[in-house]
C-alpha positions in Angstrom: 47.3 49.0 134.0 46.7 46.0 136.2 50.6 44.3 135.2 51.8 48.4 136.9 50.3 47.6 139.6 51.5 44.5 140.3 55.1 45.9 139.5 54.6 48.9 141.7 52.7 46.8 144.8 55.8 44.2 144.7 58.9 46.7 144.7 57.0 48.6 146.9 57.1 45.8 149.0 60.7 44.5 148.0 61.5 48.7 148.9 59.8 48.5 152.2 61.3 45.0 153.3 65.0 46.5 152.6 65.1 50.1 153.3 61.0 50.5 155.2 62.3 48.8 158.3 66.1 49.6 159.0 66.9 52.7 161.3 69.7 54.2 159.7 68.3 54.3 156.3 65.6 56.5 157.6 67.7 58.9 159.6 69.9 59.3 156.6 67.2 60.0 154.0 65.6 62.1 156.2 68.5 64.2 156.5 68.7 64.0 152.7 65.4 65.3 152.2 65.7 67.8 154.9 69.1 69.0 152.9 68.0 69.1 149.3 64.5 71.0 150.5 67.1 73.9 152.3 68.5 74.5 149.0 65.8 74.1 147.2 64.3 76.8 149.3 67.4 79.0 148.8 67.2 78.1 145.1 63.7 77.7 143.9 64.8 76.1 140.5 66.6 72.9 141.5 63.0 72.2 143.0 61.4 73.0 138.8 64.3 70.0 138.1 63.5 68.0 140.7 59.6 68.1 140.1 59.9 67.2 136.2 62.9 64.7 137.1 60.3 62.8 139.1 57.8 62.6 136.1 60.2 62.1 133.3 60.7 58.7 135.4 57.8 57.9 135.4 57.2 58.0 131.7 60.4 56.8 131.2 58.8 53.7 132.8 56.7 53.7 130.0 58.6 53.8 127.2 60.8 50.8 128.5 58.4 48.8 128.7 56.7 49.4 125.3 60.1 49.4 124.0 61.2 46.4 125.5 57.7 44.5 124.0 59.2 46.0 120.1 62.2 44.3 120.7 60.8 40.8 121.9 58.3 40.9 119.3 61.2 41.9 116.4 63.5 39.2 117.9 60.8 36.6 117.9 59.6 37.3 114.5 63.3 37.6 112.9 64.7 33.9 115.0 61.1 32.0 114.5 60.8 32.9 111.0 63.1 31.2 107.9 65.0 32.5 105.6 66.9 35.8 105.4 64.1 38.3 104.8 63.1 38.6 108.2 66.2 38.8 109.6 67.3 41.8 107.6 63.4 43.1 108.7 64.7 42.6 112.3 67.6 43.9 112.0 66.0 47.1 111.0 63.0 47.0 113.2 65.7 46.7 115.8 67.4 49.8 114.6 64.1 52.2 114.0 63.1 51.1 117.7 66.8 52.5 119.4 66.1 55.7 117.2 62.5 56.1 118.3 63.5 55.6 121.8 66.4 57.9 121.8 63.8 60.2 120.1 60.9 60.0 122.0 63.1 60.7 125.6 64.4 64.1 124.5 61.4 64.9 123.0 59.6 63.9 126.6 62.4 65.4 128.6 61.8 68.8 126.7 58.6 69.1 126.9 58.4 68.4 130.6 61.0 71.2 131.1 58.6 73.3 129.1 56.2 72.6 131.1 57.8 73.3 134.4 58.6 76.6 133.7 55.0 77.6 134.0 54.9 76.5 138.0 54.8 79.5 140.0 58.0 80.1 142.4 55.6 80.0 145.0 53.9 76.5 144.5 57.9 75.6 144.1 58.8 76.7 147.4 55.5 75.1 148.8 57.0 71.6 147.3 60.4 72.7 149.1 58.6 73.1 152.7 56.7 70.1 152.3 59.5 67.9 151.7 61.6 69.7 154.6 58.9 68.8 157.0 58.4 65.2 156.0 62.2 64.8 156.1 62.2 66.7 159.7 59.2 64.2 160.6 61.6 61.5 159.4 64.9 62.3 161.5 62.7 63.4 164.4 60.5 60.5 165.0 62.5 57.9 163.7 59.6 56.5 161.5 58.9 56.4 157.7 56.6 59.0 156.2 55.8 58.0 153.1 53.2 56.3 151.2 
């Protein structure tokens, strides 16, 4: 938990140096969020995508990394090892890794559609008119609002 933090406290700060300070980028994704929360006002559903969008990246985080770990452990076990054995073992580690993978992210994507559908329309359009006023916040005071 400690190595997420560190990833999330230093593009957070990579994030804020780039985009936390410049003028027009505010203005611009203030507008954006001012934009998307309109129709997702007029449309309550794009705000159900939106809402498990944000989460399936979140896990998605996840899975790279663990999947990511597979694969340097399979490549360092198939190059540091001799013979042909444990290349073939890689090879195939490699293999059942990209299926799992592939696997576990639909499986993750539709369950958190699943899960979506149960939030009430209203607590949808509550999530709609919060991000309209931190985006109006945004283009009218020329500041960040954001955490």
């Amino acid at each position: 938990m400690k190595m997420f933090a560190a990833f999330q406290w230093f593009f957070s700060k990579i994030f804020n140096f780039l985009f936390g300070k410049t003028g027009i980028f505010i203005y611009v994704f203030g507008w954006f969020l001012v934009i998307t929360a309109a129709i997702m006002l007029i449309n309550p559903e794009r705000a159900r995508k939106s809402m498990s969008g944000r989460g399936f990246g979140y896990i998605k985080f996840f899975l790279n990394i663990i999947a990511l770990f597979l694969v340097m452990f399979l490549l360092a076990f198939g190059f540091n090892t001799g013979g042909t054995w444990p290349k073939w073992a890689m090879l195939i580690g490699l293999i059942v890794v990209a299926v799992l993978y592939k696997f576990s992210l639909k499986r993750i994507a539709n369950l958190l559609g699943d899960l979506a559908q149960i939030v009430p329309v209203n607590y949808l359009k509550a999530y709609a008119l919060l991000q309209l006023v931190i985006g109006g916040l945004m283009v009218f005071l020329h500041k960040r609002i954001w955490f």
